[in-house]
Chimera marker file (.cmm) of the C-alpha trace (Angstrom):
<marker_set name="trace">
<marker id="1" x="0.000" y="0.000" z="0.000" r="1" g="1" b="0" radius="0.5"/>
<marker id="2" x="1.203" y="3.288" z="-0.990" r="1" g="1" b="0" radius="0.5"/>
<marker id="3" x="1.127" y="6.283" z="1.530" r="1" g="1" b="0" radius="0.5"/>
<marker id="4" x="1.124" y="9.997" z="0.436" r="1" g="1" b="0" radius="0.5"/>
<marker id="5" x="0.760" y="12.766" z="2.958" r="1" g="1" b="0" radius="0.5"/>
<marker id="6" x="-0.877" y="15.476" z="0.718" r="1" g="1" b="0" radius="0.5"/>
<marker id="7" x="2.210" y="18.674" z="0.630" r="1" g="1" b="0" radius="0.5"/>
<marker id="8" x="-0.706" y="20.494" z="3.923" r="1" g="1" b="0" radius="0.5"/>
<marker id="9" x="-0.553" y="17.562" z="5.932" r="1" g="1" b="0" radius="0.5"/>
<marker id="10" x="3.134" y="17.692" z="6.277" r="1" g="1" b="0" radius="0.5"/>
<marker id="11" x="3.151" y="21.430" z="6.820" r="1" g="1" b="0" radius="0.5"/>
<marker id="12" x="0.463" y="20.563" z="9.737" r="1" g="1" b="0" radius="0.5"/>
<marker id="13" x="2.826" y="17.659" z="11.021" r="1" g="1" b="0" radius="0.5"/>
<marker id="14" x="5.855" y="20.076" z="10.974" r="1" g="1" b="0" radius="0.5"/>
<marker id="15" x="4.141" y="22.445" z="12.570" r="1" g="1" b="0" radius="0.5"/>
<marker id="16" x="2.452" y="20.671" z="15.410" r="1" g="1" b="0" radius="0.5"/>
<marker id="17" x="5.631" y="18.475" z="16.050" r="1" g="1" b="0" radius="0.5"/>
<marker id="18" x="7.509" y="21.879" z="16.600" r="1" g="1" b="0" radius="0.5"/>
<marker id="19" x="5.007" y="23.457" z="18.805" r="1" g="1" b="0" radius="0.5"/>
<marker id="20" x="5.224" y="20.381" z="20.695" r="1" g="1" b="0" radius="0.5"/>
<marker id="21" x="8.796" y="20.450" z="20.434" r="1" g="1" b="0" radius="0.5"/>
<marker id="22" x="9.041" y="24.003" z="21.857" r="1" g="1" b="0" radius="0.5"/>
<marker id="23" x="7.258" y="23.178" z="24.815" r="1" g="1" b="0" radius="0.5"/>
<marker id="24" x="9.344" y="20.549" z="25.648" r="1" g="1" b="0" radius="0.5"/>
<marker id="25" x="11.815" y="18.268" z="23.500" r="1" g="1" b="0" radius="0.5"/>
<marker id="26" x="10.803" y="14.778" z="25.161" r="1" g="1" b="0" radius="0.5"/>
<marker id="27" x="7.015" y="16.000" z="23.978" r="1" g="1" b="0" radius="0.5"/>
<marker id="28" x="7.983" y="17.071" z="20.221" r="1" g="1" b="0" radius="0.5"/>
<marker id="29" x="9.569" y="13.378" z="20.175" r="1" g="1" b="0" radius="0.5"/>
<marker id="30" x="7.025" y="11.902" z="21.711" r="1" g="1" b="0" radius="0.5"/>
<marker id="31" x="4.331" y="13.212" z="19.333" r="1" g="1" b="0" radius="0.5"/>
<marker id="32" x="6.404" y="12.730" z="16.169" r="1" g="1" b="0" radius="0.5"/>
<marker id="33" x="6.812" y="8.996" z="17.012" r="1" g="1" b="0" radius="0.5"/>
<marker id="34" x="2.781" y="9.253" z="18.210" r="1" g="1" b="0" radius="0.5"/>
<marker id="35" x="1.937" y="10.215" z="14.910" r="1" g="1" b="0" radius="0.5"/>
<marker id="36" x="5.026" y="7.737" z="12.588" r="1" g="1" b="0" radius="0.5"/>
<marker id="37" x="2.914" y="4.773" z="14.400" r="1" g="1" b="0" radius="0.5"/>
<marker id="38" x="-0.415" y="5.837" z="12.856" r="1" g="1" b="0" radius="0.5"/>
<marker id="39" x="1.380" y="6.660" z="9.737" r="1" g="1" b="0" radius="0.5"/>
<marker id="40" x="2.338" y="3.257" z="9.912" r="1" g="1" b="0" radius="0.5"/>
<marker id="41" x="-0.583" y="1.697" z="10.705" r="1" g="1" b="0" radius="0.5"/>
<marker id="42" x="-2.743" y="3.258" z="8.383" r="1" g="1" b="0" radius="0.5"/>
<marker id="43" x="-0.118" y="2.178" z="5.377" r="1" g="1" b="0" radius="0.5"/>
<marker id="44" x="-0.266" y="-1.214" z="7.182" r="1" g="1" b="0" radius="0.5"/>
<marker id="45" x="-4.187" y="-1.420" z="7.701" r="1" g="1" b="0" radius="0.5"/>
<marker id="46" x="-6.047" y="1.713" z="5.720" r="1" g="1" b="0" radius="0.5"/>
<marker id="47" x="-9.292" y="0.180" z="6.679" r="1" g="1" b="0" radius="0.5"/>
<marker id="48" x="-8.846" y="-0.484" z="10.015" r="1" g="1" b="0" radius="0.5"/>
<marker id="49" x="-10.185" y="3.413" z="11.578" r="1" g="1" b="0" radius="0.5"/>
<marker id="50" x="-13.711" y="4.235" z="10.352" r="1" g="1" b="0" radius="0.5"/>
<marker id="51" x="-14.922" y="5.833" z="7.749" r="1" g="1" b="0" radius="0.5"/>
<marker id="52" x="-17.056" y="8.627" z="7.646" r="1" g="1" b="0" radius="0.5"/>
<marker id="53" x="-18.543" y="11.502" z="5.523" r="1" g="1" b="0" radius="0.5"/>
<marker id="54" x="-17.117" y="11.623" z="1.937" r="1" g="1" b="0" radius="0.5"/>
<marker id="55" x="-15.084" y="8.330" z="2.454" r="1" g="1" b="0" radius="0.5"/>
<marker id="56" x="-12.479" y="10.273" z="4.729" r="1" g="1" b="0" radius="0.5"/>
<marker id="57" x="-11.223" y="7.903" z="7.689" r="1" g="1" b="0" radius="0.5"/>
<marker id="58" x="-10.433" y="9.455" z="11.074" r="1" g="1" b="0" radius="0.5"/>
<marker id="59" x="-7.723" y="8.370" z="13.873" r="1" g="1" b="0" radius="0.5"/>
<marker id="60" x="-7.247" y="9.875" z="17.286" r="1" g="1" b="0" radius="0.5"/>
<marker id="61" x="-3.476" y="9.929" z="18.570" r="1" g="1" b="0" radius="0.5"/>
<marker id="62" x="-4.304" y="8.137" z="21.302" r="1" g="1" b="0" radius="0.5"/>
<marker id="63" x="-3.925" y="8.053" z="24.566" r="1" g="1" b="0" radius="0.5"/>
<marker id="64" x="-1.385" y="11.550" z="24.988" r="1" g="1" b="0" radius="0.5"/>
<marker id="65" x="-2.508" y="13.059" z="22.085" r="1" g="1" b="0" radius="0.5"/>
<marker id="66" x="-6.259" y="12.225" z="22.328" r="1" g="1" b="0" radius="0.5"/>
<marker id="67" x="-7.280" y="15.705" z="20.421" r="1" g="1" b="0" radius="0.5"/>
<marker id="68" x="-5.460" y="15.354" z="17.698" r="1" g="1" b="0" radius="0.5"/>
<marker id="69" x="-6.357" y="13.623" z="14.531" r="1" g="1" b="0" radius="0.5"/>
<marker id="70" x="-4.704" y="12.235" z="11.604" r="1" g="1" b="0" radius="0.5"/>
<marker id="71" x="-7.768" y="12.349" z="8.866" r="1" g="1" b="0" radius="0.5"/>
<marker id="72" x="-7.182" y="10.575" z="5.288" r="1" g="1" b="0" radius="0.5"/>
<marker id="73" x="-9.006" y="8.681" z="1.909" r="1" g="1" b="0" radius="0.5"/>
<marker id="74" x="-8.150" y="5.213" z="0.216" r="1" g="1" b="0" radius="0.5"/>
<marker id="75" x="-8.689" y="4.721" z="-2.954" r="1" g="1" b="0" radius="0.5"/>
<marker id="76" x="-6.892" y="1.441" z="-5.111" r="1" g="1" b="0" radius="0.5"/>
<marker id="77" x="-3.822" y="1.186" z="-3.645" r="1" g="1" b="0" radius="0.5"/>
<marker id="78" x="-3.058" y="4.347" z="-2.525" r="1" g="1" b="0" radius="0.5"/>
<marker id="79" x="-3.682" y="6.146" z="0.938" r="1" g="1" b="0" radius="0.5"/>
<marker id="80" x="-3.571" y="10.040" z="1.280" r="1" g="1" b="0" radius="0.5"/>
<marker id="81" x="-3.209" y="11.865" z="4.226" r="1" g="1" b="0" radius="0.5"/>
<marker id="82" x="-5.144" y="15.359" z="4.271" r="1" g="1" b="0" radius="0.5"/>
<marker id="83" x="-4.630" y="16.814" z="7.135" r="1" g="1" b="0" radius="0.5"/>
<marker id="84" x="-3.190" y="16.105" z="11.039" r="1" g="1" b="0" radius="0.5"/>
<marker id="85" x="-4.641" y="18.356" z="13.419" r="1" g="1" b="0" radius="0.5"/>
<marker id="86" x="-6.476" y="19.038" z="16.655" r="1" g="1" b="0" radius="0.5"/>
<marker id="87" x="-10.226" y="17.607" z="16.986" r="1" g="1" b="0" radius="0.5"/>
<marker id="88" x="-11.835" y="20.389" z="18.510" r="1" g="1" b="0" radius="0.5"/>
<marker id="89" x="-10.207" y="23.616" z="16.122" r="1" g="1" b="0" radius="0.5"/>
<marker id="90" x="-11.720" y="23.521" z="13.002" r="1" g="1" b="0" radius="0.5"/>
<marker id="91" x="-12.176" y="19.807" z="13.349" r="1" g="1" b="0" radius="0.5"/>
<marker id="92" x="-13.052" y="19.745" z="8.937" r="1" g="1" b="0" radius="0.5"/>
<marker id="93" x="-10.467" y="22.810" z="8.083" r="1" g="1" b="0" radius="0.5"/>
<marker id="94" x="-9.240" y="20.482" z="5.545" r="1" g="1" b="0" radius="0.5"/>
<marker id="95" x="-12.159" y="19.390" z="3.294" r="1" g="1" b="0" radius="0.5"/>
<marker id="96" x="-11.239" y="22.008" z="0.635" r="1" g="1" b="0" radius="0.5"/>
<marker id="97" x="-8.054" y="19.343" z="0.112" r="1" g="1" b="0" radius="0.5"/>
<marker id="98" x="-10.084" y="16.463" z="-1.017" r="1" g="1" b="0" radius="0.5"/>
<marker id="99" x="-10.369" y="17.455" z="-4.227" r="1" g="1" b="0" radius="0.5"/>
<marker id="100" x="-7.019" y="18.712" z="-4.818" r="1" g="1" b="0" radius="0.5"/>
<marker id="101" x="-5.838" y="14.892" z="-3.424" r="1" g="1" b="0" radius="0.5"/>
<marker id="102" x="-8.254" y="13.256" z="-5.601" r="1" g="1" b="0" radius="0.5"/>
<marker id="103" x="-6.248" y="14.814" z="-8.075" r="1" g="1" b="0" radius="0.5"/>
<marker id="104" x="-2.907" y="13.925" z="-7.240" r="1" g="1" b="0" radius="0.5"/>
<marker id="105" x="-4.153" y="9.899" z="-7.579" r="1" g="1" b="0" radius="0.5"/>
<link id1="1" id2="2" r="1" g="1" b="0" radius="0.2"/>
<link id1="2" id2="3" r="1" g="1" b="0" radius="0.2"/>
<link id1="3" id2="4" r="1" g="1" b="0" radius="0.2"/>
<link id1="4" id2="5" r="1" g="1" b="0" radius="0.2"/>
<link id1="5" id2="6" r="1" g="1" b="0" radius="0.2"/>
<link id1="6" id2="7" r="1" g="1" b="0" radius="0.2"/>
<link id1="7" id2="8" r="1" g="1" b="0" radius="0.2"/>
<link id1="8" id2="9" r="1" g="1" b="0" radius="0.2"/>
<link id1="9" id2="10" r="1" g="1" b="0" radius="0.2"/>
<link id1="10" id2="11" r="1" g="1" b="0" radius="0.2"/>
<link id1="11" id2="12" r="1" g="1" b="0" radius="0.2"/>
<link id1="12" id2="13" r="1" g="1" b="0" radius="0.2"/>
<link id1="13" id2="14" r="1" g="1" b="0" radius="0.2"/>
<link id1="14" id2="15" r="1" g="1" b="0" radius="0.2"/>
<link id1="15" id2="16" r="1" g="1" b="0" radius="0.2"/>
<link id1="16" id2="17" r="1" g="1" b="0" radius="0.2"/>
<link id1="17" id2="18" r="1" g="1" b="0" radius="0.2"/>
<link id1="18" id2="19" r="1" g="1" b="0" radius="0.2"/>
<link id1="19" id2="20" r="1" g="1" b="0" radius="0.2"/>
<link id1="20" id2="21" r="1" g="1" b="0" radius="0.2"/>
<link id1="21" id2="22" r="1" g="1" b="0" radius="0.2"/>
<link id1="22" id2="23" r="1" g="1" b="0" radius="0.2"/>
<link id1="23" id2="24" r="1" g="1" b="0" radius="0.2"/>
<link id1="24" id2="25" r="1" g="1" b="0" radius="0.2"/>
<link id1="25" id2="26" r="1" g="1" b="0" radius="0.2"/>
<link id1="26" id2="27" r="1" g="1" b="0" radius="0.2"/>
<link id1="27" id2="28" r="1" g="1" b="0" radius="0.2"/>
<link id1="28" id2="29" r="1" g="1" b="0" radius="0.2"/>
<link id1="29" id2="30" r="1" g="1" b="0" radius="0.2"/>
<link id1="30" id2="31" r="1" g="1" b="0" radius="0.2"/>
<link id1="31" id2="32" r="1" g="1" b="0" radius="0.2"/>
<link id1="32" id2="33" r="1" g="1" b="0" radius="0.2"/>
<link id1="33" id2="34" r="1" g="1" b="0" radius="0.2"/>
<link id1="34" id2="35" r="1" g="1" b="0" radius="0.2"/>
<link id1="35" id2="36" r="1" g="1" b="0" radius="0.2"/>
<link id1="36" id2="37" r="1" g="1" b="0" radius="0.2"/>
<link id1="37" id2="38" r="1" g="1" b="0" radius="0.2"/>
<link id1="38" id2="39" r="1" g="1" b="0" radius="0.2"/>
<link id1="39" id2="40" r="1" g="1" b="0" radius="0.2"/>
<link id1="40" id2="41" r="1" g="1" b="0" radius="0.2"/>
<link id1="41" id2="42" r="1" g="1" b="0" radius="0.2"/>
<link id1="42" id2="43" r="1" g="1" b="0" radius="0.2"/>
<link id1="43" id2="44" r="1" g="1" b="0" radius="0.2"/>
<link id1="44" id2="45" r="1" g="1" b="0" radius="0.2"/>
<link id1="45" id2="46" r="1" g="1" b="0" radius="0.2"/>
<link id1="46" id2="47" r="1" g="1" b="0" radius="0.2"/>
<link id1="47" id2="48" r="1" g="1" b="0" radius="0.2"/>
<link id1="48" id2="49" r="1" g="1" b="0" radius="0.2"/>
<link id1="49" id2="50" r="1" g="1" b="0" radius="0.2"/>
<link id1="50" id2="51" r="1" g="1" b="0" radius="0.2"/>
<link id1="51" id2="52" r="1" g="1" b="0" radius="0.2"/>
<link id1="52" id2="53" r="1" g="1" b="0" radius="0.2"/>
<link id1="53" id2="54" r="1" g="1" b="0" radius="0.2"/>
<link id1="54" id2="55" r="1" g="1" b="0" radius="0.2"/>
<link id1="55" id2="56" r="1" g="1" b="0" radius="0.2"/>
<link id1="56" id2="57" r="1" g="1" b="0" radius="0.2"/>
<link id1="57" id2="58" r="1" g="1" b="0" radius="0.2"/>
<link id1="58" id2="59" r="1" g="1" b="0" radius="0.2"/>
<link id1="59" id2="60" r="1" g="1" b="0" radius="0.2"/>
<link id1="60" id2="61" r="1" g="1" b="0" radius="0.2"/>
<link id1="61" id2="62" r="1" g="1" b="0" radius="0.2"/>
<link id1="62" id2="63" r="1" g="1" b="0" radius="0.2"/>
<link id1="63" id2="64" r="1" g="1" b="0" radius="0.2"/>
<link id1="64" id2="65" r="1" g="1" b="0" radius="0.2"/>
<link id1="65" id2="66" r="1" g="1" b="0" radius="0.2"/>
<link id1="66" id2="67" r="1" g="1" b="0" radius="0.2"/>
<link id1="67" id2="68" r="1" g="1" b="0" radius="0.2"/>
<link id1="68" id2="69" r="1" g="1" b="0" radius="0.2"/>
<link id1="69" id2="70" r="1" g="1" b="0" radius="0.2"/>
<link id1="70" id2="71" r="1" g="1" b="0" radius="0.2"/>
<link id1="71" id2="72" r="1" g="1" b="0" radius="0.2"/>
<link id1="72" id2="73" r="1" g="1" b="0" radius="0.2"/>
<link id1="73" id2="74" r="1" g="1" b="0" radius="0.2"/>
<link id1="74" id2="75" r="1" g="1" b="0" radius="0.2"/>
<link id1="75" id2="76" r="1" g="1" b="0" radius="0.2"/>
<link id1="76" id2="77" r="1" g="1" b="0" radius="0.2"/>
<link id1="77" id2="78" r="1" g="1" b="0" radius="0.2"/>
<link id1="78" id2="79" r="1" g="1" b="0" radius="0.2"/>
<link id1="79" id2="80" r="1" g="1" b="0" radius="0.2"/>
<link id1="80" id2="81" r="1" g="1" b="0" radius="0.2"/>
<link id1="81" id2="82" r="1" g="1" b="0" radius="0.2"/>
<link id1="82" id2="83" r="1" g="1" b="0" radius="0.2"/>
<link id1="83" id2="84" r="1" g="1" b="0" radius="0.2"/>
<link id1="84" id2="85" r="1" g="1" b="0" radius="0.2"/>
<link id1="85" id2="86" r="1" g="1" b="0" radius="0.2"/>
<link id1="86" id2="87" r="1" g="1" b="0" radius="0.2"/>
<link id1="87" id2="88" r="1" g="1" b="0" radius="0.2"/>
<link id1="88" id2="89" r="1" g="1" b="0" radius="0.2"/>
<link id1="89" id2="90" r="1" g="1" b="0" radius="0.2"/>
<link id1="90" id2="91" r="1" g="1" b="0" radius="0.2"/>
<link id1="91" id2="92" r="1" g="1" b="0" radius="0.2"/>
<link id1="92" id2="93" r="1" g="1" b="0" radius="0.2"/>
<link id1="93" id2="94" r="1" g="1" b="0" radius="0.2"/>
<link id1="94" id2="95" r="1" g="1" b="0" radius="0.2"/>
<link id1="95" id2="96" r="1" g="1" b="0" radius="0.2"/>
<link id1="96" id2="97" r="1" g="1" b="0" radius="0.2"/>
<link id1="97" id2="98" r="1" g="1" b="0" radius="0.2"/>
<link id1="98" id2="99" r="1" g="1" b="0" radius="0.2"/>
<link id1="99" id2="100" r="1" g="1" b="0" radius="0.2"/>
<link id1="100" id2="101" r="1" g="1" b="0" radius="0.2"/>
<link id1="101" id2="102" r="1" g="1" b="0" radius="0.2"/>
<link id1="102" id2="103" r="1" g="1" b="0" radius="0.2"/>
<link id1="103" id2="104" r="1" g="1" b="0" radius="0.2"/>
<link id1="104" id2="105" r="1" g="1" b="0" radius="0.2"/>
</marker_set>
């Protein structure tokens, strides 16, 4: 299975891991490797988190980073990550992706 983080979600991943990283190294590294072992599992597994509105699947970063969300579409053989961000702040900022990574398959 091929995973693609769409060029937004890896600005949001960069971005959260540093503001995680500012308040504290141990908690940038902790979230980074929170969020490579979703990564992972959703290459591994794409249909094992449910899927919602639009065919967009949704995982928590559980259990430290309950609020945040890693949000993402299969389609063939190919995964693609739109958007990693916090479940309560514009919990669907990134539906205006979907098309634009509908494109990119």
């Amino acid at each position: 299975m091929t995973l693609i983080l769409h060029p937004a979600a890896k600005r949001d991943l960069l971005e959260l891991t540093k503001f995680f990283f500012e308040i504290d190294p141990a908690l940038g590294n902790k979230f980074d490797a929170r969020a490579d072992h979703y990564l992972r599992l959703i290459r591994q597994s794409p249909a094992l988190f449910h899927e919602g509105k639009f065919g967009i699947r949704r995982v928590n970063l559980a259990p430290t980073f309950q609020a945040y969300f890693i949000a993402y579409f299969c389609r063939n053989d190919t995964t693609i990550v739109l958007a990693i961000g916090h479940a309560k702040r514009r919990p669907y900022y990134f539906r205006n992706r979907i098309d634009e990574a509908r494109e990119m398959l």
